[in-house]
C-alpha positions as CSV (number, residue, x, y, z in Angstrom):
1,X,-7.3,36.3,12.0
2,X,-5.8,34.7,8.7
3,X,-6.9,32.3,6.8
4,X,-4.2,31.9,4.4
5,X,-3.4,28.0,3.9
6,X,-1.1,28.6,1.1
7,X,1.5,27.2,3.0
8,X,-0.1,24.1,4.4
9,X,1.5,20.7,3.2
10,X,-0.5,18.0,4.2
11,X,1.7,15.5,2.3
12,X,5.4,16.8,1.7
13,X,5.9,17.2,-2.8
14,X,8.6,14.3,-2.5
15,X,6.2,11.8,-0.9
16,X,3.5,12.9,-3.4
17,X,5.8,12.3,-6.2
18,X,6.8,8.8,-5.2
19,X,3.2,7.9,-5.0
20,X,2.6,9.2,-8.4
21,X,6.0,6.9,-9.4
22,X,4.7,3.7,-7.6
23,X,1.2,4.4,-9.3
24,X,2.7,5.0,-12.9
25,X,4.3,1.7,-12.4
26,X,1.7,-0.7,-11.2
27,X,-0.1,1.0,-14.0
28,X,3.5,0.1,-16.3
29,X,2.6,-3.5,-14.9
30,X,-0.6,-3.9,-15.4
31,X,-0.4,-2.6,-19.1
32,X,2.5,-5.0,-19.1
33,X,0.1,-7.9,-18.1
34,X,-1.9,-7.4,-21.8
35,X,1.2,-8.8,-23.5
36,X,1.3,-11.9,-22.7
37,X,1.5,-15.8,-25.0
38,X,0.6,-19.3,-24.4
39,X,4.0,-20.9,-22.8
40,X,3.6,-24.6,-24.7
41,X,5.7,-25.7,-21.4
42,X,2.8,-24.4,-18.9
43,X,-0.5,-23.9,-18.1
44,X,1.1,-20.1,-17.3
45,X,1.0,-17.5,-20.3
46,X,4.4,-16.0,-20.9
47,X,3.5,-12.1,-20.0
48,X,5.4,-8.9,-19.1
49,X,4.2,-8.4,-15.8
50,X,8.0,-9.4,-14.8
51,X,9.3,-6.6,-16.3
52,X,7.2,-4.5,-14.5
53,X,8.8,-5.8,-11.2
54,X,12.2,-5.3,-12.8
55,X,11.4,-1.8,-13.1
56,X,9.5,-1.2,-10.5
57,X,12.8,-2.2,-8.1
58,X,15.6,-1.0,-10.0
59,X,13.7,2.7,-10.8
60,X,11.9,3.1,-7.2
61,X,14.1,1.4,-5.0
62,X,13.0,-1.1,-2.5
63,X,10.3,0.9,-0.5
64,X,8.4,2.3,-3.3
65,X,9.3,-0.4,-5.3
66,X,7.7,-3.0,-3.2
67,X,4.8,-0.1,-2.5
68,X,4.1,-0.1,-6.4
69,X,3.4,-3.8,-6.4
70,X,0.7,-3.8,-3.5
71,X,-1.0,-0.7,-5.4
72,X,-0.6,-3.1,-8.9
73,X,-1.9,-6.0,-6.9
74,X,-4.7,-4.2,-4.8
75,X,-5.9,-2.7,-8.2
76,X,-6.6,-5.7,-9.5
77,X,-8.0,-7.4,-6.2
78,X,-10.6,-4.6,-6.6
79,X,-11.6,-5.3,-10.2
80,X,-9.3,-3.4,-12.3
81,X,-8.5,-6.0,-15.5
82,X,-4.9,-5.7,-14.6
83,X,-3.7,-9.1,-14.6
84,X,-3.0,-11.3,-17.1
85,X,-5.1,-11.9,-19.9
86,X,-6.9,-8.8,-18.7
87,X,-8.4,-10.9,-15.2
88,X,-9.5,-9.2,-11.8
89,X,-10.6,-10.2,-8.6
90,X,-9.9,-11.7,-5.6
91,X,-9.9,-15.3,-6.8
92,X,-7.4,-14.6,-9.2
93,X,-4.7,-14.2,-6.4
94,X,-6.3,-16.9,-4.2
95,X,-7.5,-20.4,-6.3
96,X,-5.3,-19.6,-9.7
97,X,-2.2,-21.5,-10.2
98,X,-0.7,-18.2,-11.1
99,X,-1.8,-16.7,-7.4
100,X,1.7,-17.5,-5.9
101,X,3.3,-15.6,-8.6
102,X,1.0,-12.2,-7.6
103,X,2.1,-12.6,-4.4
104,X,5.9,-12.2,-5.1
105,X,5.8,-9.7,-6.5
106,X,6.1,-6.6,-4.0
107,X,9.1,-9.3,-1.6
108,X,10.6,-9.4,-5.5
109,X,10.8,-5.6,-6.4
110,X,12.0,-5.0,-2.6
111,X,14.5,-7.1,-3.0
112,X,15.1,-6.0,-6.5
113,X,15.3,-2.5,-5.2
114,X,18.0,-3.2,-2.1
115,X,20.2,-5.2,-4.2
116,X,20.6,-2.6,-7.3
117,X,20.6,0.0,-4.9
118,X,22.6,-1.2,-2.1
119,X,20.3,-0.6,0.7
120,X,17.4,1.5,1.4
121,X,18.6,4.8,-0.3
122,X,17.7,5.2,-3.6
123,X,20.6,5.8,-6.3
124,X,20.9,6.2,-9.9
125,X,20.6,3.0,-10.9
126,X,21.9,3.6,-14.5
127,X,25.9,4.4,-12.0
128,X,25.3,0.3,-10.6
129,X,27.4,-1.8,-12.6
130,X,25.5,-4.4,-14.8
131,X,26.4,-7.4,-12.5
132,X,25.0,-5.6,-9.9
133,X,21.7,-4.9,-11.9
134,X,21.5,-8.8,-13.4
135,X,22.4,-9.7,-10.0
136,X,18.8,-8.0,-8.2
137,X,16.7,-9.4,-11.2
138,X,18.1,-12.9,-10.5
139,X,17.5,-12.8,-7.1
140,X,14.2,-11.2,-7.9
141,X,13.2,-14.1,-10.3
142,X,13.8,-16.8,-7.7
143,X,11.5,-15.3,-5.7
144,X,9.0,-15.0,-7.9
145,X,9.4,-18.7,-9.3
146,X,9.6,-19.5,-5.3
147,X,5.9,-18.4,-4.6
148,X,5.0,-19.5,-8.2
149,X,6.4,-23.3,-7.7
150,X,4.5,-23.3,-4.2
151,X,1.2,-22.1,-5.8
152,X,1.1,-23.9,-9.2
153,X,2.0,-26.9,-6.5
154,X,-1.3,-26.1,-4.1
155,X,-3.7,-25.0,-6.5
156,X,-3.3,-27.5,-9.3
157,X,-2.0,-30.1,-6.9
158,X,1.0,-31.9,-8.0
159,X,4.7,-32.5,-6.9
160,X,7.1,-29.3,-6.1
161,X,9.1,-31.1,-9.0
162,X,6.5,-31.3,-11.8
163,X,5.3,-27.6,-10.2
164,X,9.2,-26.7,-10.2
165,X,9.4,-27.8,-14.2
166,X,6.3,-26.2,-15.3
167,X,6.4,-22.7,-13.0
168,X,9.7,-21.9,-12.8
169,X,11.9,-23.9,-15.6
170,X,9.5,-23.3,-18.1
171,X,10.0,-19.5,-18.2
172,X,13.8,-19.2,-17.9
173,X,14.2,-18.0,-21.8
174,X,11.2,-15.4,-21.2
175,X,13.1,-14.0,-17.9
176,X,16.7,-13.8,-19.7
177,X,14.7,-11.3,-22.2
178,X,13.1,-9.7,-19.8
179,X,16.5,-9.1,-17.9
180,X,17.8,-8.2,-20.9
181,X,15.0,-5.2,-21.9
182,X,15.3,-3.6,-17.8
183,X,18.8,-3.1,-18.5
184,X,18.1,-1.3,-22.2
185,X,15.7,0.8,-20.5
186,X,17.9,1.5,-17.1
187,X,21.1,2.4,-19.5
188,X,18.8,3.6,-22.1
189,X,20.5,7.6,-21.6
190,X,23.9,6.1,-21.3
191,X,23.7,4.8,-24.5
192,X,21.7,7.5,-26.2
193,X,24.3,9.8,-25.0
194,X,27.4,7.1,-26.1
């Protein structure tokens, strides 16, 4: 009788590989998460962790895209200092006024994903025009600031307006640049090779 098991896959190499892609990238956000400033506007800092949602979408698609922001936000509901300002824990996505914003995040990289990709499938995303790329993070960012209005607006306990002005309105400048550095790094060969 043999015992080879050379040949036994228990996980096929292209699922393995966009695990290790989804997990490079909550690890992209959480790093991410570190860079953050005071917004003078809101009780908020002004961090990166956006970006990594950009990313996460427009370089993994929708599935693993929205797969790389539940391992970014079960990371950090474990106790890995991966949100902003280096926090963990569980009370960070459940009594913070920046919970509703954590919670966005894997609806925002889907959505990010299916836009820039035009569906399910994964494509180049460098070949999408840049409408179509600006277009995904847009829609992305009012999802975010959706969940981010409603939870500054619970936890903190004021108007969707005033929540609206501080959660959302307040970080318009910081999402443009954000926006902005996704689409350097997405084109980044195209114009290395221009």
């Amino acid at each position: 009788m043999s015992t080879d098991t050379a040949s036994v896959e228990l996980v096929g190499e292209e699922t393995a590989e966009n695990v290790a892609r989804a997990a490079l990238l909550a690890a992209l956000t959480g790093a991410f998460a570190y860079v953050s400033f005071p917004n003078p506007f809101s009780p908020a800092p002004v961090s990166l962790q956006v970006l990594g949602v950009f990313l996460a979408g427009i370089l993994l698609g929708p599935i693993w895209g929205g797969v790389s922001m539940v391992l970014y936000l079960a990371a950090g509901a474990v106790g890995a200092p991966v949100f902003a300002g280096g926090s963990a824990g569980l009370a960070v996505l459940w009594v913070q006024p920046t919970s509703g914003y954590l919670w966005s995040y894997p609806l925002a990289a889907f959505a990010i994903g299916a836009i820039a990709h035009g569906g399910l499938r994964l494509r180049n995303p460098a070949e999408r025009g840049l409408g179509r790329l600006v277009g995904a993070m847009v829609v992305g960012t009012v999802i975010i600031y959706a969940f981010g209005v409603v939870g500054f607006a619970l936890v903190l306990d004021m108007t969707l307006e005033k929540a609206f002005l501080t959660a959302a309105v307040a970080f318009i400048p910081a999402e443009a640049f954000k926006m902005a550095a996704a689409v350097g790094v997405v084109r980044s060969d195209q114009i290395a090779a221009e």
